[in-house]
ZASETOR-803904 format. One line per 4 residues: number of its first residue (from 1); for each residue y negated, x negated, z of C-alpha. Coordinates in steps of 0.001 Angstrom, whole numbers. Layout:
BEGIN
NUM	Y X Z | ... $
This chain:
BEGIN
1	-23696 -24544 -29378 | -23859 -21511 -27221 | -23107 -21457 -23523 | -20585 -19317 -22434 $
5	-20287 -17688 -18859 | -16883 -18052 -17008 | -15619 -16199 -14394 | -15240 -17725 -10797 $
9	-12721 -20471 -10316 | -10488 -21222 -8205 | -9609 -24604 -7105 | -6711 -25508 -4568 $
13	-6926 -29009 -2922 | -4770 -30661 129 | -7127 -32786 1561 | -9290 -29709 2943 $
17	-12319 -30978 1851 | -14869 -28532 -445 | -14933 -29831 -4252 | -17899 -31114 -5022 $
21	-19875 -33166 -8148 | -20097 -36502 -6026 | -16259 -36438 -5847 | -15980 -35463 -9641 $
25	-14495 -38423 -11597 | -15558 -39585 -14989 | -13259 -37723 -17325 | -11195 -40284 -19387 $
29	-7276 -39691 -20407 | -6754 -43686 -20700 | -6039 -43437 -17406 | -2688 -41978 -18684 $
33	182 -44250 -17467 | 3461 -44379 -15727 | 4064 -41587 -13031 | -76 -40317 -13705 $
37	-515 -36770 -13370 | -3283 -35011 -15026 | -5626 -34747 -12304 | -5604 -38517 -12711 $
41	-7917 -38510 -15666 | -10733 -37015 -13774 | -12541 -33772 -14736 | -11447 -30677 -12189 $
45	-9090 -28481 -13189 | -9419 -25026 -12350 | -8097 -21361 -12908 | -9764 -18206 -12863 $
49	-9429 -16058 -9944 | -8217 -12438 -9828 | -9072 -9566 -7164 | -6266 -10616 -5024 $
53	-7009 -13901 -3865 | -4697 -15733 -6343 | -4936 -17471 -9358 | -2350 -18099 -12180 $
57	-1534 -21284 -10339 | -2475 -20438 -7099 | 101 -17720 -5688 | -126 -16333 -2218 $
61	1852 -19074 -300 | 70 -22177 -1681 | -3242 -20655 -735 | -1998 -20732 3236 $
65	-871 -24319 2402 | -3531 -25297 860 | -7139 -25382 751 | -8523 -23437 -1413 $
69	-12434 -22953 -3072 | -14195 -20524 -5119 | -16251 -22512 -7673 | -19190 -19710 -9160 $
73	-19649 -21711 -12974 | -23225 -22533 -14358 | -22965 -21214 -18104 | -21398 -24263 -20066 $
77	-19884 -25164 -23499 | -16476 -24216 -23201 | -13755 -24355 -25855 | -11779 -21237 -25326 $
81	-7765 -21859 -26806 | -6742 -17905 -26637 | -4736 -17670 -30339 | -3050 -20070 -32551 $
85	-6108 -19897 -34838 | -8491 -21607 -31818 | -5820 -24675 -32019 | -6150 -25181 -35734 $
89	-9484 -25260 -35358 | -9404 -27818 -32729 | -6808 -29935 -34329 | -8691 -30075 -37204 $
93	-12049 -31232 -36085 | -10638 -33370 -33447 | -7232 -34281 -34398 | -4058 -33344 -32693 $
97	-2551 -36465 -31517 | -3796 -39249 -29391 | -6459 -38521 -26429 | -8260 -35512 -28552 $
101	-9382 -34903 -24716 | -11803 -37140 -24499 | -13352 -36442 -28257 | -13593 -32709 -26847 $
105	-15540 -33911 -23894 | -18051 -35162 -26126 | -19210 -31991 -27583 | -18081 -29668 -24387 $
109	-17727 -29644 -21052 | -14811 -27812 -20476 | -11478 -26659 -22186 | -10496 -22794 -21234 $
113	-7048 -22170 -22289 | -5921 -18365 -21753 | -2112 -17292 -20949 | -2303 -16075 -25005 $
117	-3547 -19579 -26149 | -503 -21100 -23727 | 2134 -18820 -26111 | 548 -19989 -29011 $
121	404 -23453 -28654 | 3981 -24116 -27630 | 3048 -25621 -24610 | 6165 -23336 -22254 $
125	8715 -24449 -24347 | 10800 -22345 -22009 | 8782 -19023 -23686 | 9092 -17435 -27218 $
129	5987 -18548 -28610 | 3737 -16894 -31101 | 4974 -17173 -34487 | 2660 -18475 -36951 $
133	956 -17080 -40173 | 1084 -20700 -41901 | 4539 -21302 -41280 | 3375 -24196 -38786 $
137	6019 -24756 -36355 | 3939 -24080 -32992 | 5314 -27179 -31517 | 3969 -28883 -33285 $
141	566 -28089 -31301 | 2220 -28406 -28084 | 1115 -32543 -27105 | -2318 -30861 -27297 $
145	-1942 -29060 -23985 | 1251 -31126 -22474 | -882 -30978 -19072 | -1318 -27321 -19107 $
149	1254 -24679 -17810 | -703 -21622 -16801 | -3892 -20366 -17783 | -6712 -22518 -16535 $
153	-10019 -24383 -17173 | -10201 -28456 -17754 | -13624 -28833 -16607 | -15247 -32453 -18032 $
157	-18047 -32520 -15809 | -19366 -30405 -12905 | -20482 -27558 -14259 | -21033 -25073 -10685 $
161	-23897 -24154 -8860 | -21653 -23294 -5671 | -18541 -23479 -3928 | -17020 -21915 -954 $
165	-14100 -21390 733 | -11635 -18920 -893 | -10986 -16073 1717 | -9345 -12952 455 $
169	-12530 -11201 1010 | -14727 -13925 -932 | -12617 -13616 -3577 | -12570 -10094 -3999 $
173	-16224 -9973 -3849 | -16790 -12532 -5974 | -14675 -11055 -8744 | -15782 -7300 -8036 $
177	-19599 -8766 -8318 | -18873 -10375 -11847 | -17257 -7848 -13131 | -20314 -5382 -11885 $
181	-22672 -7758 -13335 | -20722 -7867 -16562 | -20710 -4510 -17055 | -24835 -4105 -16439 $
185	-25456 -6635 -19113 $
């Protein structure tokens, strides 16, 4: 399976401490019970940053509030959900029902699902989603991704070989640095 390179994360936390892989838990979605949220079932869950400092769920105002980290990702196996044909093949080698999470984290360690791959799996019911070639009501892929909202990374495992704190200036550089380096490869 080939390793894919992600861009830098970025992670927002309230109890001001740095993420880190000690403080990782064990990804497992039977944890899944009354009142649980997603970040509950262990993993981290991150989204990738852009030149201003943000995030798609990390505005401007929750950054002041909160603490947040620039995670700089190790090349991993990520699943990348970015078009309705991404979930079908998903759903069909690990089912769409049930905790397909945790069969996923058996063969990757993270789940990237792109603002596109949010459209086409239903999962903003509050959004026109993209229509389907097969007639499959999109909907019907939406339990898939109930935890997600905005584009961002379900990482299984740690998968970063550093972390610091997100000033505007970090995260510019970071991002203006990737995108250099992607361009010289």
């Amino acid at each position: 399976m080939p390793l894919t390179r992600m861009p830098v994360q970025l992670r927002i936390d309230s109890n001001g401490e740095p993420p880190t892989a000690s403080k990782v838990k064990a990804f497992d979605t039977s944890r899944r019970g009354p009142g649980s949220l997603p970040n509950d079932w262990g993993g981290i869950w991150t989204a990738t940053a852009k030149l201003d400092g943000t995030s798609s769920w990390c505005n401007a105002w929750m950054r002041r509030r909160f603490n947040a980290h620039l995670l700089h990702p190790e090349p991993a196996r990520v699943y990348t959900v970015d078009n309705l044909d991404d979930i079908k093949r998903l759903a069909a080698r690990y089912g769409a029902q049930g905790s397909i999470l945790n069969r996923i984290a058996e063969d990757y360690d993270a789940v990237h699902l792109t603002e596109r791959g949010l459209r086409a799996a239903g999962a903003r019911p509050w959004e026109r989603n993209e229509p389907s070639d097969d007639g499959t009501p999109n909907q019907a892929y939406s339990a898939m991704f109930i935890a997600w909202n905005v584009e961002s990374t379900l990482w299984f495992k740690w998968c970063f070989h550093r972390t610091e704190p997100a000033t505007r200036a970090a995260t510019r550089l970071a991002v203006m640095t990737q995108r250099a380096s992607a361009l010289s490869d």
